[in-house]
SETOR-254188 format. One record per atom (N, C-alpha, C, O): x, z, y. Coordinates in steps of 0.05 Angstrom, whole numbers, plus 5000, padded with zeros to 4 digits. Each point is the difference from the previous one (the first is absolute). Layout:
SETOR-254188
XZY ...
This chain:
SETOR-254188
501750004976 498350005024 501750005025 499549875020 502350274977 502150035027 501249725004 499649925023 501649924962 500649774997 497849785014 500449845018 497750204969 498349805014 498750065024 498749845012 501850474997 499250085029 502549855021 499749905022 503150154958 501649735015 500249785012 500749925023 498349984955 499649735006 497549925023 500049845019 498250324969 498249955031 499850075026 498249945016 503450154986 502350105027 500849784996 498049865003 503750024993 502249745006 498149745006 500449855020 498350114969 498849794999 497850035027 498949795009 500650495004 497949995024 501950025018 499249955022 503550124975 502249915028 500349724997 500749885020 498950024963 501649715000 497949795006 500549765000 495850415007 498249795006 500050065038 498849865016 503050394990 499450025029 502849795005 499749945023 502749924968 501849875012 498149775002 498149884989 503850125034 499149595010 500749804984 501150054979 498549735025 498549894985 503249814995 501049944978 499850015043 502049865012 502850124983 501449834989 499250415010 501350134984 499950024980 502350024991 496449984994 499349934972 500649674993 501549974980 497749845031 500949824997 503449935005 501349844986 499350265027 503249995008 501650124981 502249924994 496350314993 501550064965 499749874982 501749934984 495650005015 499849784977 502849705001 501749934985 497549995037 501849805006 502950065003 501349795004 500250444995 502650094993 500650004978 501849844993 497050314991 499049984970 501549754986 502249974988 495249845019 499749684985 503049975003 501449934981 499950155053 502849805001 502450124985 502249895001 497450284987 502750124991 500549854980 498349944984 504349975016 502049804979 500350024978 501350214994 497949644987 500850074975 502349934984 501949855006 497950244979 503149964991 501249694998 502449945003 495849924991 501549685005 500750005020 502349935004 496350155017 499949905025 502750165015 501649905016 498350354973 502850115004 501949914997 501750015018 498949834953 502749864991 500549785003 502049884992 496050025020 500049725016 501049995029 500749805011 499450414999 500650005027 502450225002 501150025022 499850144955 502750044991 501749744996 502349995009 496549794975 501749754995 500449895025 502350025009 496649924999 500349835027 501450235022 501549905017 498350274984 502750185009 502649904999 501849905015 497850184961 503349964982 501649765008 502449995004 495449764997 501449764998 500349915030 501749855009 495950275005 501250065028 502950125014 500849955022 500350204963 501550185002 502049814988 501649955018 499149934960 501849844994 500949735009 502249884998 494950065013 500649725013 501650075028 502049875005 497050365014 502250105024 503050104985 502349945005 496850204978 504149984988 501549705003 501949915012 496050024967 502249704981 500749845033 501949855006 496650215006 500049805035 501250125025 500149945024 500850224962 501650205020 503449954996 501549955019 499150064949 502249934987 501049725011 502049935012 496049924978 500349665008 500049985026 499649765003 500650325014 499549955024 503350075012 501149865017 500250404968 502350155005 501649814987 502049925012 497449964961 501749844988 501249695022 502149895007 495450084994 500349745022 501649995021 501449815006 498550485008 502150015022 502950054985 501849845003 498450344985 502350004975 500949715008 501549945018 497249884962 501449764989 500649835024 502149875001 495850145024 502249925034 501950035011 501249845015 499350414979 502650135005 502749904982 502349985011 497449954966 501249874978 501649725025 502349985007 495549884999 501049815015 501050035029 501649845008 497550345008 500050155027 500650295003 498250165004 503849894996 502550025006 501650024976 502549975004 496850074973 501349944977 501749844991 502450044997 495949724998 502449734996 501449965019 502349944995 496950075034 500449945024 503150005009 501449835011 499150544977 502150205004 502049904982 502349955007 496250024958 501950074984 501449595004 502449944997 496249925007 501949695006 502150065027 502449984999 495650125031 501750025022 502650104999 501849925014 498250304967 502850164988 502049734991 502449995006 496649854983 502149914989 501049695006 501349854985 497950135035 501049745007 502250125029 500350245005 501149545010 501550045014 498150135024 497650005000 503950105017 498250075021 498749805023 497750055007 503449765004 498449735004 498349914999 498949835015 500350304959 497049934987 498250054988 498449874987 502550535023 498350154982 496349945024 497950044988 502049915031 497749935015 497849754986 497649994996 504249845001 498449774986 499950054970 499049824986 501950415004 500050014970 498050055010 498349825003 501250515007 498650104997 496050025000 498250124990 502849585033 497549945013 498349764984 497649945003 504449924976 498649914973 498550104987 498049874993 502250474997 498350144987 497450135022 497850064990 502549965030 498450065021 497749735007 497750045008 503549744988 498449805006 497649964982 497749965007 503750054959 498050044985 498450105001 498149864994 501150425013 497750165011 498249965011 497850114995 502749695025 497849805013 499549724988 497749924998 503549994998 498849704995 498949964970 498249834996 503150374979 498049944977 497750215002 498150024984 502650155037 496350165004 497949795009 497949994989 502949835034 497849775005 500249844976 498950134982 501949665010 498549924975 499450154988 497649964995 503050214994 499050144977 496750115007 498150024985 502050035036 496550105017 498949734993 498150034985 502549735020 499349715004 499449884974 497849894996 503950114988 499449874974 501850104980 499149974978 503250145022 501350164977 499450234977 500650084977 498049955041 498050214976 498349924979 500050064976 498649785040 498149844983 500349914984 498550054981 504849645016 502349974983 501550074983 501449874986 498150475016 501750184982 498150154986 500550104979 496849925036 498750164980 497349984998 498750174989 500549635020 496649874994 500749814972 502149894994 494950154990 499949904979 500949714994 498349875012 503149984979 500549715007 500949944978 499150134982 503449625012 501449974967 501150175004 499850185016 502249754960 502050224989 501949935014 502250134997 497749725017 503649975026 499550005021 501949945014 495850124999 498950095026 496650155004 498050024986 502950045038 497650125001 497649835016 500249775009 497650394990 497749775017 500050095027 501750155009 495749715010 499550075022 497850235013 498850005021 501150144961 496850224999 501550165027 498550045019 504650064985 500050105010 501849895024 502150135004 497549685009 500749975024 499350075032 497649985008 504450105009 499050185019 499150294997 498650135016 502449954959 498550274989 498249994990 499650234991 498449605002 496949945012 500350194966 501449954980 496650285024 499450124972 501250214996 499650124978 502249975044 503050154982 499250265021 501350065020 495950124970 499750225017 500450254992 502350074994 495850125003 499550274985 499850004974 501350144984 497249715013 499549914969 502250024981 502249935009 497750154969 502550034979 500449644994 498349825004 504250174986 500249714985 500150004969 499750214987 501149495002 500250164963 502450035002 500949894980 501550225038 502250014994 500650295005 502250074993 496150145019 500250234994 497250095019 499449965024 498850234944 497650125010 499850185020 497950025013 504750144993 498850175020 501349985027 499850185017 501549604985 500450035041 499049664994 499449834983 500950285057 498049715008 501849805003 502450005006 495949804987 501649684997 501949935026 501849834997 497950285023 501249945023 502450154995 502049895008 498750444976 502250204998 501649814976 502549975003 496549924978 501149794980 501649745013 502349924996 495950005019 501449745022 502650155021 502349914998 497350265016 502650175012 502950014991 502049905010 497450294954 502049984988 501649844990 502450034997 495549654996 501149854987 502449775027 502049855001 496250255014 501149755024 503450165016 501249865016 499950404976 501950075000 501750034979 502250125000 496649754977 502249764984 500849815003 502049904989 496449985029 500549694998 501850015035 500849795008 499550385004 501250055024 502250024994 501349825010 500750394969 502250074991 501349754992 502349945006 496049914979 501349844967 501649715017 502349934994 496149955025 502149755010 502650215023 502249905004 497150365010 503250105009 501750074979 502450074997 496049924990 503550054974 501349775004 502350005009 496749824986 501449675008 502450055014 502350004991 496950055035 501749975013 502150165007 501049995023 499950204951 502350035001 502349774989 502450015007 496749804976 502049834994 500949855008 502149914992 496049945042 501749925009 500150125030 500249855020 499750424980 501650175024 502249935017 502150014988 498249925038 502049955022 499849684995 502249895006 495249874983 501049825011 497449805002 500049765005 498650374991 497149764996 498950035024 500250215012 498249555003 498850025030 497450254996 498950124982 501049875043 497150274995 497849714994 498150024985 502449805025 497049825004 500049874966 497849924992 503650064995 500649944976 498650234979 498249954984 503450335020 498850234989 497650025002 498750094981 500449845038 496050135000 498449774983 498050054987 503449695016 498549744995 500550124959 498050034985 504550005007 500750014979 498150194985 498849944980 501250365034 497850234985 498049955004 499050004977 499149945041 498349984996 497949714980 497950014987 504049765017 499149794977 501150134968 498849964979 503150155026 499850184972 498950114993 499849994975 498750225040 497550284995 498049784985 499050044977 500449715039 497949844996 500849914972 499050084979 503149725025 499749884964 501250134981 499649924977 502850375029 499550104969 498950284997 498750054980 501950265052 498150154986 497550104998 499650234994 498049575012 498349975003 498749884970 497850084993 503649734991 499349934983 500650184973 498750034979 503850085031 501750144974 498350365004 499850194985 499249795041 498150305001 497449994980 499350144981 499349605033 497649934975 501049974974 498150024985 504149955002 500049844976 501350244981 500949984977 499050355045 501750144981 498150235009 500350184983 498149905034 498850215005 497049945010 498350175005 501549474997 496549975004 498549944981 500949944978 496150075029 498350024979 499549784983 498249865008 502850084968 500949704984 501949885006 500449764997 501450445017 503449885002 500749974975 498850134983 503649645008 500849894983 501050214985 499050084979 503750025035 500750324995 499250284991 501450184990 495649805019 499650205005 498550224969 497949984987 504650235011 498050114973 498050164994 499650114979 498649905053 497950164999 497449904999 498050074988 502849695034 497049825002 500649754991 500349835017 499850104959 499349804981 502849785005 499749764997 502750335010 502649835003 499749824972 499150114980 501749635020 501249944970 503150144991 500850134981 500249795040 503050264989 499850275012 500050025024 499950174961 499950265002 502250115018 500450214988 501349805033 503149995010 498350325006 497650055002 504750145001 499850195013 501650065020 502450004998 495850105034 501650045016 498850125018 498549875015 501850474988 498750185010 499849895034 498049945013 504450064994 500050035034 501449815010 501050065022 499549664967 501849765009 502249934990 501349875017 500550154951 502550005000 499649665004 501649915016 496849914972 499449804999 499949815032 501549865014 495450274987 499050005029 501549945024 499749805013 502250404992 501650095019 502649884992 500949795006 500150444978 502949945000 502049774984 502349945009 496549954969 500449854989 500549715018 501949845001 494850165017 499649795007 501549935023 500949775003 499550445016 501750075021 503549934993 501349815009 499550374976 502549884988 501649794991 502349945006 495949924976 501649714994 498849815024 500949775000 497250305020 499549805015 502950065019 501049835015 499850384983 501950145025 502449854989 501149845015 499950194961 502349784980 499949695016 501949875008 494950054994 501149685011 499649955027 500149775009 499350495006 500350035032 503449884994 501149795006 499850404981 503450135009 501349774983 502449965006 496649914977 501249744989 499049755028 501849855006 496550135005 499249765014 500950045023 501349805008 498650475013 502250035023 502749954991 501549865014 499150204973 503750094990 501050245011 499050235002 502949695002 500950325007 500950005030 500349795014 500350524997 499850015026 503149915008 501749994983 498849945043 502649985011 501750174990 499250225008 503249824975 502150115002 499950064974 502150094991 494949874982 500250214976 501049824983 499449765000 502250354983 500750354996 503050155008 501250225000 499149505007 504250105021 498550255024 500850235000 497349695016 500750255014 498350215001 497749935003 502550244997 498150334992 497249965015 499449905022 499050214960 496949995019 499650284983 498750094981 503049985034 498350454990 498250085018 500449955024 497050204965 498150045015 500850215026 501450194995 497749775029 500550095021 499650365002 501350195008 496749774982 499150355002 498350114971 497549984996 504550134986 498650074973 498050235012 498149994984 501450235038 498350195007 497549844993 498450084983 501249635033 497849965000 498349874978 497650014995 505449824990 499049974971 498450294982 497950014988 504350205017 498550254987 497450025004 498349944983 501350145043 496750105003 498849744985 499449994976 500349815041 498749804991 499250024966 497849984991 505150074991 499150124966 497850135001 497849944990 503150325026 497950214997 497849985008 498350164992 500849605031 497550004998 498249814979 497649984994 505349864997 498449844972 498950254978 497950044990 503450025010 499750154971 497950275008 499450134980 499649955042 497650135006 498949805001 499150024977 500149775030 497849885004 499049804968 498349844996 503450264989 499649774980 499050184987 500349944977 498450335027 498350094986 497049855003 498449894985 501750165047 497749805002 498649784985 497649984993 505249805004 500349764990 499050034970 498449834990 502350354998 500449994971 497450244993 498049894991 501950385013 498150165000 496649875008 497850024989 503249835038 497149875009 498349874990 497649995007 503849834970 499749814981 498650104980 498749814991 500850454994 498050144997 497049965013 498150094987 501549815034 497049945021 499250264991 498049944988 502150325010 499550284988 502350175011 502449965002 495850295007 501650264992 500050124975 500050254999 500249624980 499650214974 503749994994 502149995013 497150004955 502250094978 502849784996 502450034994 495649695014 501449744997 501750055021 502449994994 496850075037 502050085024 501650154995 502149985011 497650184973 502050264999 502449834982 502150025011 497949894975 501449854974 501549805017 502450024997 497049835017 501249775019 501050165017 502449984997 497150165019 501050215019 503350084978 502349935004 496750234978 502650154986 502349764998 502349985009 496349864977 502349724990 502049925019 502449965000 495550025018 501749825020 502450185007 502249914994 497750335016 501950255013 502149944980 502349945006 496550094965 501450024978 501849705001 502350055004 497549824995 500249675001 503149955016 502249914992 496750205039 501849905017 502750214992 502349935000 496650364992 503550205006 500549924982 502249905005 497450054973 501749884967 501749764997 501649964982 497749805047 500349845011 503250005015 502049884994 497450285026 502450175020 501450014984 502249905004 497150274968 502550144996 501649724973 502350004991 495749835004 501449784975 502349905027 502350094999 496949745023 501149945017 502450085014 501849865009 497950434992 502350105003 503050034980 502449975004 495950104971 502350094982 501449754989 502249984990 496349875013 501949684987 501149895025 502249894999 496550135023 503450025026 502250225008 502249955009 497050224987 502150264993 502049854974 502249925007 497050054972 501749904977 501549745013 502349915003 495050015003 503449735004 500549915031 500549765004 499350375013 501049965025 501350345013 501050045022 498850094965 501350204997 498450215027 501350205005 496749785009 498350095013 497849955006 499449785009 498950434988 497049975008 498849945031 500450175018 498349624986 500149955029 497250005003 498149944986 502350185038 495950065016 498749764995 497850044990 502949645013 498049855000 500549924976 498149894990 504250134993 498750084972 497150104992 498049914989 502950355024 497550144992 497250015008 498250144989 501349675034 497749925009 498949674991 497949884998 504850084997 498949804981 497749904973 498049864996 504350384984 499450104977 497750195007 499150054978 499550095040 496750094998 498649855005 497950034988 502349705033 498149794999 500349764984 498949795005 502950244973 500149874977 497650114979 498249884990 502550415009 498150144987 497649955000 498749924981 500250155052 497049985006 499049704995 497649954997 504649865004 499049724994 498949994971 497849914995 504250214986 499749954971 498150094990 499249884980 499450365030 498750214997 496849885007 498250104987 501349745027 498549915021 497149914974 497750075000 503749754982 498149794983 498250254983 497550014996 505050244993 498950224971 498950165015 498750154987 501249925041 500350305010 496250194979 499750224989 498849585015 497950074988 499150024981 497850094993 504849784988 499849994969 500850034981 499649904977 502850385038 502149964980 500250405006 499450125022 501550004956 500450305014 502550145004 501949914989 498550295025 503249995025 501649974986 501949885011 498750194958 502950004989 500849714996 502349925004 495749934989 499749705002 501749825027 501749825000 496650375026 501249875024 501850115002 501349845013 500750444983 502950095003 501749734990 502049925011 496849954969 502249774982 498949785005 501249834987 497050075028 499849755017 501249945019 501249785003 498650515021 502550105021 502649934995 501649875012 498450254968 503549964999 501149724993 502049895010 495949984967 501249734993 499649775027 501249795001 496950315017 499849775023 501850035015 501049815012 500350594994 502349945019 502749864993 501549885014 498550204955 503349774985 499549655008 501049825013 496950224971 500349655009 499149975025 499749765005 499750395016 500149795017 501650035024 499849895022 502650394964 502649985017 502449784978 502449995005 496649884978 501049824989 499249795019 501649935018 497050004980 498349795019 500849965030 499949805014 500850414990 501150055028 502949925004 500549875021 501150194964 502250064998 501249704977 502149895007 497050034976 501049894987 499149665000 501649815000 495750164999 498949834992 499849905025 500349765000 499350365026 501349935026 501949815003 499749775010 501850324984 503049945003 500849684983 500749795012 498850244961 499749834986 498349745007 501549815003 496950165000 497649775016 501849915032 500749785009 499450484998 501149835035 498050055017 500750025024 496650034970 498650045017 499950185024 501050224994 498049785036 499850215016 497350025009 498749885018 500850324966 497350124995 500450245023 501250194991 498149825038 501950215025 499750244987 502250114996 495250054993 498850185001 499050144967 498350174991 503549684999 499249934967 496650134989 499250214989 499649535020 497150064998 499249814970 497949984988 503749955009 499849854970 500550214971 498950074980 504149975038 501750244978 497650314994 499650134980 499749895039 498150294996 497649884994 499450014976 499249875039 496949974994 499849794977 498750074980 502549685021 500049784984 500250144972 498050054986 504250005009 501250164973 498150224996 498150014984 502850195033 497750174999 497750074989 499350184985 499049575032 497450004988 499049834969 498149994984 504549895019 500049784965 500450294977 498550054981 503450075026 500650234992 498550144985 500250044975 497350075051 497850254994 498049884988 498550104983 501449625029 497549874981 500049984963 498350044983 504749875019 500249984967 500050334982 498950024978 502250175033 500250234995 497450115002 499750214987 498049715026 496950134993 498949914987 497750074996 503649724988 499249884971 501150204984 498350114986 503949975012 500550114983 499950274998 500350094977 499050185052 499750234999 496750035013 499450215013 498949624984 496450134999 500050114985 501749974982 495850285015 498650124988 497550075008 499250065022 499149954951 498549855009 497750385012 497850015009 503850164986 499650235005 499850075029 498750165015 502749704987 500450005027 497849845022 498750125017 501249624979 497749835008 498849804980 501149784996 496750314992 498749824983 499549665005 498049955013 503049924982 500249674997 498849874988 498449835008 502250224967 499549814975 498450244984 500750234994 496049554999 498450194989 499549884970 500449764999 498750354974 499749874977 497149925010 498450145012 501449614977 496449874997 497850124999 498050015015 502950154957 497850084982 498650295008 497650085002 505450075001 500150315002 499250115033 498550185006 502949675008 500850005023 502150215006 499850135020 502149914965 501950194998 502149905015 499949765008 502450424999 502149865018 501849844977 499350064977 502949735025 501549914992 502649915006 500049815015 502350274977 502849975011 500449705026 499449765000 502150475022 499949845026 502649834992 500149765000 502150454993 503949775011 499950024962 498550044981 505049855027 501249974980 500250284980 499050014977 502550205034 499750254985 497850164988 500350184984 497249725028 498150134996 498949814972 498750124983 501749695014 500449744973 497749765007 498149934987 502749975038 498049785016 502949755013 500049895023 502750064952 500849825017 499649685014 501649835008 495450184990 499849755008 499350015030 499449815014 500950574998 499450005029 501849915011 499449905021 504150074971 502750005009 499649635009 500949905021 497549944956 500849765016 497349935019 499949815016 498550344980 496949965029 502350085014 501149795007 500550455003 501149955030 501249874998 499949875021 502250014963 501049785004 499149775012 501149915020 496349964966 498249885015 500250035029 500949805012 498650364999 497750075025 502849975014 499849865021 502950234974 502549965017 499949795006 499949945023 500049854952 500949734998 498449805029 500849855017 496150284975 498149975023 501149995026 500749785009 499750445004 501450165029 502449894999 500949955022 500749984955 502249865010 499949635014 500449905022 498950014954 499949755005 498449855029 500649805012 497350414993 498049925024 501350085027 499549885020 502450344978 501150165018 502349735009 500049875021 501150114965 502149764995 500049795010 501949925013 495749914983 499749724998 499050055034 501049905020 497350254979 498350075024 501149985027 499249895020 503450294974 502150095021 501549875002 501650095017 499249654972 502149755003 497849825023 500449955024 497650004959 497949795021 500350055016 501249855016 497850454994 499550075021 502649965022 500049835018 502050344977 502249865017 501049775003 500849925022 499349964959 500249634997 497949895035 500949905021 496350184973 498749945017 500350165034 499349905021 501750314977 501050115023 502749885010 500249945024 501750034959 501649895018 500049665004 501949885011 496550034981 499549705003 498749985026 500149805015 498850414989 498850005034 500550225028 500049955024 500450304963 500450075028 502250124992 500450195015 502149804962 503050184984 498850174991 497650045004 504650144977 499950234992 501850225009 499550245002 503049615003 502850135007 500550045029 499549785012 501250405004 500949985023 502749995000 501550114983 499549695043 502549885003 502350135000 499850205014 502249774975 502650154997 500750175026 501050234999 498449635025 500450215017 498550205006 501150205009 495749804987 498650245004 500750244977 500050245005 500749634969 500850204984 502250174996 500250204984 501849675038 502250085010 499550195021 501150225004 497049665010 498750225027 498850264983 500950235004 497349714980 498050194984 497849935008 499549885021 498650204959 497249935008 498450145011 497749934998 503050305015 499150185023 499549875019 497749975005 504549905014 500049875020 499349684991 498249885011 503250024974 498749734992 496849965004 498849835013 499950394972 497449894979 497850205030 497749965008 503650184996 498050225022 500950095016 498550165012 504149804997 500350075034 501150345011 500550105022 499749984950 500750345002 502850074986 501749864988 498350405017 502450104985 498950204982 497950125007 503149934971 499150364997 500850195005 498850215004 504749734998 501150205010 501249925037 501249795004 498450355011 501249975030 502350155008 500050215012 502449654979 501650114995 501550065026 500750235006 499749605004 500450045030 498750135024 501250045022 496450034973 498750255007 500650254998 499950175018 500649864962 501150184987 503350135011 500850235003 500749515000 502750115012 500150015030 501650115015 495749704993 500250095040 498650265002 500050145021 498549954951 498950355007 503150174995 500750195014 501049734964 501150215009 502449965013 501950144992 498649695028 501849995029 499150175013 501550165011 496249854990 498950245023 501750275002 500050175018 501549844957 500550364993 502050065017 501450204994 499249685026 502750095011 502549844991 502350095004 497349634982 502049914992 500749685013 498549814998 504150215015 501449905019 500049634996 501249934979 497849875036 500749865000 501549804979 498949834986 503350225015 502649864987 498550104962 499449824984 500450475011 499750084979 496949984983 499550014976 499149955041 497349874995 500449774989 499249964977 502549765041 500649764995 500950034968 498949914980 503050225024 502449934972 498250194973 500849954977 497050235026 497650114985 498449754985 499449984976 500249805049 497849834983 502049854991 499149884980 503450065025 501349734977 500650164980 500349904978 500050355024 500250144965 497150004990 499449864981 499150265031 497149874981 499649764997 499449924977 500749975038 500149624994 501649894973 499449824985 502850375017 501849884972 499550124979 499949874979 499550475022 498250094981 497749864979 499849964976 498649985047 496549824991 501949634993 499249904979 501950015028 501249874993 501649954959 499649814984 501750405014 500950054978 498350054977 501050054978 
C-alpha cells in the first residue's frame, strides 16, 4: 500500500508540470546515442585524427625534401667548385625551384601521375584541375593536393643533380633550356612508369615489371646520373683538366650542405611512406642507418689506401649512402641497410677514384660516380635485401598470404625486375640527354667560351661575385694601416688568392 501511495504522488506532480517540459524529456530521451552510433562517430574520429597526422608529416616531409635542394645541394656543390663559381653553381639548384614548380602546376603532374599508358601519364590533371582535399588512390589519408606538394619536390632536386657534372662550364641559358626539357621527356615519364597508376614499373598498381623503388633510386638517381656521364662526355672537360688542380674552394660549405642532405633525406625517403605509421619509422631508421655505414665503408678503404681519411671523403661516402639506400629504404630492415651503406660507399669511392680516372671523363662534381653508381647500386641490392616483413609486395593468389620480396628472402627473380627498371632509367636518361644537348647546342651552344670560363661564371653568366674580396681589404685599411703597407697587404692577398 505504501508503494502504491508512491506512486500516486509521483504521477499527480508529474500531471501539475508543463506540458512543454515533459516534452523536452521525452525528446532528450529519443536522442541519446546508441551504441552504433557511438562507434561510428568514434571511427570517424579516429580517422579524422589520422588524416591531420599522416598531413601534417607530409607536409614537414615536403619542406624536408626542399631543403635537400635549397640550401642543401646548393651548399654541398658551391663547396666544391672553385670560388668563381660557387654563385652560378649555386644558383643552378636555386633556379630549379622555380621553373619545374611552374610546369609541374601546368602539366607535370598530370604526366607523372594521372592515369594514362604505362610510359606516361594522362591529362585528368592539368592545371591541378582535381588535385584538392580529396584523398587520391595514391594515399588514403592526405589530400591529393599534400600528395602533389611532395611529389613535385622530387622532380625539383632530380635535374640539379645534373648539374654537378658539368659544373664551372655550361651557359646558364643552356642549363635551364637543358632541365627543364629533361623534367619533360625523361622524369615525368620514368615518375609514371615507376610510381603511377599502371606505370610499367610499377609493383603496386598493376606494373608489368614489378621494379622496386621506395623513394627514387631509379627515378631520381639513376636517371640523373648516367644522364650527368653524357653531360660530362658531350661538354668535355673544363680548361686545364686534369694538369691543373680544381680543389673545392671551401669544404665548410660542402660540410653543411652534407648535413643538410642527410636531414632532409629523411624527408625524401621517410615521406615516401605517404603515412605516419610503422612503414615511416622503417625508412626513417634505414636511411640514418644507410648513410653512417656508408661514411664509414668510404672512409676506411681511403684511410687503407691513401693513407688518410679526408672530410670530403666523408661527406661523400654519406651521400653515397643515402643514394644507395634511397630504392630499399622501405623494404629492407636496418641490418640490411648497415650493408647496403657500406657496399654503396666502396664502390662508389671506387667509382670516384678509379673508374674516373680510367675513362678520362670530367664529371666536375662527380654526380655520375655517387648518384649514377650509387643508385644502380641500391637498386640492384633491394632485389636482393627485401623482406617481405617488412613491406608486403608480393601476395600468393589463392591464400592471399605474403610471399618472398629479394633474393635472400628466396624470390631471385626480383634481382633482375630491378635490373629491368635500371636498364629503363638508364637507356631513356641517356638517349634523352644526348638529343637534348645535340639540339641545344645546334642553336643557342651549350658551352661558354674559353674566356668566360677563365673569368668564371659568376661574372660571365650573372654579373656578381660571391666573394668581395676587395671589400674586404679596403675595410681593413681603415685600421690604422699606413698607405705604403696597405698597398703591399693587397699584392700579398692578390698572390695568395692567386696560388
Amino acid at each position: 500500500m505504501n508503494s502504491l501511495h508512491k506512486l500516486g504522488s509521483l504521477l499527480t506532480k508529474l500531471a501539475v508540470l508543463p506540458m512543454g517540459l515533459i516534452a523536452m524529456t521525452i525528446s532528450a530521451l529519443a536522442q541519446t546515442p546508441t551504441v552504433e552510433e557511438r562507434l561510428a562517430a568514434a571511427e570517424a574520429a579516429v580517422k579524422t585524427a589520422q588524416t591531420a597526422g599522416d598531413n601534417a608529416w607530409m607536409l614537414v616531409c615536403s619542406a624536408l625534401v626542399l631543403m635537400m635542394t635549397g640550401p642543401g645541394l646548393a651548399l654541398f656543390y658551391g663547396g666544391l667548385v672553385r670560388k668563381k663559381n660557387v654563385l652560378a653553381t649555386m644558383m643552378q639548384s636555386f633556379i630549379m625551384m622555380a621553373v619545374i614548380t611552374v610546369i609541374w602546376a601546368v602539366f607535370g603532374y598530370s604526366l607523372s601521375f594521372a592515369k594514362g599508358s604505362p610510359f606516361i601519364g594522362g591529362f585528368d590533371f592539368l592545371f591541378l584541375k582535381g588535385v584538392g582535399a580529396e584523398p587520391s588512390a595514391y594515399a588514403g589519408t592526405i589530400p591529393a593536393q599534400t600528395f602533389m606538394i611532395f611529389q613535385l619536390m622530387f622532380a625539383i632536386i632530380t635535374p640539379a643533380l645534373i648539374t654537378g657534372a658539368f659544373a664551372e662550364r655550361m651557359k646558364f641559358s643552356a642549363m635551364l633550356l637543358f632541365c627543364t626539357l629533361w623534367a619533360v621527356i625523361v622524369y615525368f615519364p620514368l615518375a609514371h612508369m615507376v610510381w603511377g597508376d599502371g606505370g610499367l614499373l610499377n609493383a603496386f598498381l598493376g606494373g608489368k615489371v614489378p621494379a622496386l623503388d621506395f623513394a627514387g633510386g631509379t627515378v631520381v638517381h639513376i636517371s640523373s646520373g648516367f644522364s650527368a656521364l653524357v653531360c660530362a662526355l658531350y661538354l668535355g672537360k673544363r680548361v686545364g683538366y686534369p694538369k691543373t688542380p680544381f680543389a673545392p674552394h671551401s669544404l665548410v660549405l660542402s660540410v653543411i650542405g652534407a648535413c643538410l642532405l642527410w636531414v632532409g633525406w629523411f624527408g625524401f625517403n621517410a615521406g615516401s611512406a605517404v603515412a605516419a605509421g610503422s612503414l615511416a619509422s622503417n625508412a626513417f631508421v634505414t636511411t640514418h642507418f644507410g648513410a653512417a655505414s656508408a661514411a664509414i665503408g668510404w672512409l676506411v678503404i681511403e684511410w687503407i689506401r691513401q693513407g688518410k681519411p679526408t672530410v670530403l671523403g666523408g661527406i661523400s661516402g654519406a651521400v653515397a649512402g643515402l643514394v644507395g639506400i634511397t630504392p630499399a629504404a622501405g623494404f629492407v630492415t636496418p641490418m640490411s641497410a648497415l650493408a647496403i651503406g657500406f657496399i654503396a660507399g666502396v664502390v662508389c669511392f671506387f667509382a670516384v677514384t678509379q673508374l674516373k680516372k680510367k675513362l678520362g671523363y670530367d664529371d666536375s662534381l662527380d654526380a655520375f660516380g655517387v648518384h649514377g653508381v650509387g643508385g644502380l647500386t641500391g637498386a640492384l641490392l633491394t632485389g636482393v635485401f627485401a623482406n617481405s616483413a617488412v613491406n608486403t609486395v608480393f601476395k600468393d593468389t589463392v591464400t592471399g598470404a605474403a610471399t618472398p620480396s629479394g633474393l635472400l628472402e628466396g624470390n631471385p627473380a626480383q634481382v633482375l625486375n630491378q635490373l629491368i627498371g635500371a636498364a629503363v632509367a638508364i637507356a631513356l636518361g641517356c638517349a634523352a640527354s644526348y638529343v637534348i644537348l645535340k639540339v641545344i647546342d645546334l642553336t643557342i651552344g651549350v658551352r661558354v667560351t674559353g674566356e668566360d670560363e677563365m673569368q668564371g661564371l659568376d661574372i660571365s653568366q650573372h654579373g656578381e661575385e660571391g666573394y668581395n674580396l676587395d671589400a674586404d681589404l679596403i675595410s681593413a685599411g681603415g685600421f690604422g694601416m699606413s698607405g705604403g703597407a696597405y698597398n703591399e697587404s693587397i699584392l700579398v692577398a692578390a698572390e695568395a688568392l692567386e696560388k
